[in-house]
N, C-alpha and C positions, 0 to 999 in steps of 0.2 A: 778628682783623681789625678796622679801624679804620673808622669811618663813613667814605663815600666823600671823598676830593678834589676841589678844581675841575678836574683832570685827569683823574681816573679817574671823573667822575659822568658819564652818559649824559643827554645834553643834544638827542640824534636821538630822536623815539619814545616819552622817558622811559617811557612804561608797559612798555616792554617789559623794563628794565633789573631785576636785582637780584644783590643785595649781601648777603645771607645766605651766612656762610662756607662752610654745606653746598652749595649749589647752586652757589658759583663751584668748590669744592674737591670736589665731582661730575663737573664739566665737565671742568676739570685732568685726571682718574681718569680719566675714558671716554676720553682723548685720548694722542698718547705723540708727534706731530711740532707744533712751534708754529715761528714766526716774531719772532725779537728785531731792533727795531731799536736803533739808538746812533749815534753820532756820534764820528768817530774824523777829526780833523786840521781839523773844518770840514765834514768831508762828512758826507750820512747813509752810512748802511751799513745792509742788512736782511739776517741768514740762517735761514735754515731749518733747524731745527735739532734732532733728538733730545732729548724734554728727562724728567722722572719728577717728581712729587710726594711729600715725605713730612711730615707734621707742617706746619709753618710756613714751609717753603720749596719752592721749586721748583730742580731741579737740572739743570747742562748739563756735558757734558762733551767733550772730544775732545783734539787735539795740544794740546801746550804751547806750539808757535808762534803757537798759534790768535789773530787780532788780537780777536775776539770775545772770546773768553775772558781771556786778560791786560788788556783793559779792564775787563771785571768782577772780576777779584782783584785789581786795584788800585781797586776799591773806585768803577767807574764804572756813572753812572744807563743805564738802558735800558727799552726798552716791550717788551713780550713780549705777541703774541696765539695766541688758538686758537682755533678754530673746526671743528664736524662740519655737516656739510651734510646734512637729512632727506628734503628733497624739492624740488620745482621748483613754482611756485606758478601755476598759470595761469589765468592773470584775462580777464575779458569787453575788456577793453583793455590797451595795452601800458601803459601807466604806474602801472598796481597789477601786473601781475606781478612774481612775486619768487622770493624763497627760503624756507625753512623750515629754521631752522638755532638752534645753542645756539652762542657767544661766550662767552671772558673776553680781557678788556687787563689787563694787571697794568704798574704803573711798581716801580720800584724800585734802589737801590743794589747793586749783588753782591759778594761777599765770597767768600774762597777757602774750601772745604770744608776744616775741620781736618786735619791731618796724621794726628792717632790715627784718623780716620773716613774716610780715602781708598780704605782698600783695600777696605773697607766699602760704603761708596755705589756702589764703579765693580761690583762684586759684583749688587750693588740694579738697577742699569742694565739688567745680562743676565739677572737675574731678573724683572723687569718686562718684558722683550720678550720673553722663552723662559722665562714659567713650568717650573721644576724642572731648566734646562740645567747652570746653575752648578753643580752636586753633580754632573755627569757630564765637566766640563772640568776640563783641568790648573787649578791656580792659576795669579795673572800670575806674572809674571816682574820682577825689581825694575829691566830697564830699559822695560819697558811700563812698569810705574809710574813709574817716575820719566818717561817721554815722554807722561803722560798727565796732564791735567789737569782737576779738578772744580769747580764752584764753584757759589754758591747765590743765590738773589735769594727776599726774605723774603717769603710773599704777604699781607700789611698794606692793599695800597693798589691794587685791586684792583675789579672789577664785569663784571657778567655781564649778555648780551642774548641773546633769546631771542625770537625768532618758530615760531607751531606753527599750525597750522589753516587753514582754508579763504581762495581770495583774497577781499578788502576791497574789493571793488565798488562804484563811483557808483550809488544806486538807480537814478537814471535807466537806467541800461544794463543793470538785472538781467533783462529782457524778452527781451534782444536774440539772437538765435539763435546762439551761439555758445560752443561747448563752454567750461564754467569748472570746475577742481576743481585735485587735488596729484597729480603722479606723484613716487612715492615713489623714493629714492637709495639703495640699498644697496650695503654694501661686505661680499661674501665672501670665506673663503679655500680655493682649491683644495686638490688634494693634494701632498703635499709630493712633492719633487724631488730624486732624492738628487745626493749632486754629480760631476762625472765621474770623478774621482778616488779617491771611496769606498771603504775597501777590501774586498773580496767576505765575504758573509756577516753585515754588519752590518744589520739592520732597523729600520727607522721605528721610533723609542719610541713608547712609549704617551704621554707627558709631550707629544711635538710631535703626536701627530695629537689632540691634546685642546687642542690650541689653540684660543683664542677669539678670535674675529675683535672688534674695538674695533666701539665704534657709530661 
């Protein structure tokens, strides 16, 4: 990763920012839905969107019609964020309440995922949602692959924010009778659901109820 841009430095906060490739390529890890914006005709466009890290890039995948995606494998810029939410920040006044949350933005060009490494990555996709599913499903199918499409955006250019701790109170107001601290965010996962269609006899793997809920 390359020392930050004038696009990619945190210029709100600065002290909260950083740009050590562990802690943005942490953030990535603990996360697995972000938001790509681009610009496609004049207009913006933002979606939400599925995406996995591995090495040096970040990965999205879905239809081939996708306008997201065929702007990125032709080789089009885009911003990509993520964000996990830890808690709710509640301050002595409403203009320090906040959040408690870890950020990355990443910019960059995309590029289509190799053809020898397609069947590969979309493999990595269901392995990163369903630890150990992949070795229990069919392989695709060569018109799922061919209707399906991956590509990559390098994370180079890149930075990370991060707020954590108690609210940042006017001294003046630290007196004032009124409840200040963090109510914490958590996201669990129930138990699994089998689907109505299932056919009799089959039971929960051990691989799905070992599921781990993301931060």
């Amino acid at each position: 990763m390359t020392s930050p841009s004038e696009r990619s430095r945190v210029h709100r906060n600065p002290r909260r920012a950083e740009y050590a490739p562990d802690i943005v390529n942490g953030i990535l890890d603990a996360n697995r839905i972000c938001h790509v914006a681009y610009v496609d005709g004049g207009e913006p466009r933002i979606i939400p969107t599925l995406y996995m890290r591995r090495g040096e890039y970040v990965y999205l995948h879905g239809n081939r019609q996708s306008a997201l995606l065929r702007h990125l494998a032709a080789g089009g810029v885009a911003a990509l964020s993520v964000v996990s939410v830890e808690g709710i920040v509640v301050a002595r006044s409403g203009f320090h309440c906040s959040m408690n949350y870890h950020s990355v933005v990443l910019f960059g060009h995309g590029e289509p995922v190799p053809e020898a490494d397609h069947e590969r990555v979309l493999e990595q996709f269901v392995e990163a949602l369903i630890p150990g599913h992949v070795k229990q499903v069919r392989p695709a199918t060569s018109q799922e692959l061919a209707a399906t499409l991956a590509v990559r955006i390098p994370v180079h250019e890149a930075s990370a924010k991060i707020r954590t701790g108690d609210p940042i109170d006017d001294p003046d107001d630290l007196q004032a009778d009124v409840w200040a601290g963090v109510i914490p965010l958590l996201t669990t996962l129930g138990s699994p659901v089998p689907s109505g269609d299932l056919k009799a006899g089959i039971h929960v793997p051990d691989y799905v109820r070992a599921c781990k809920v993301l931060p």
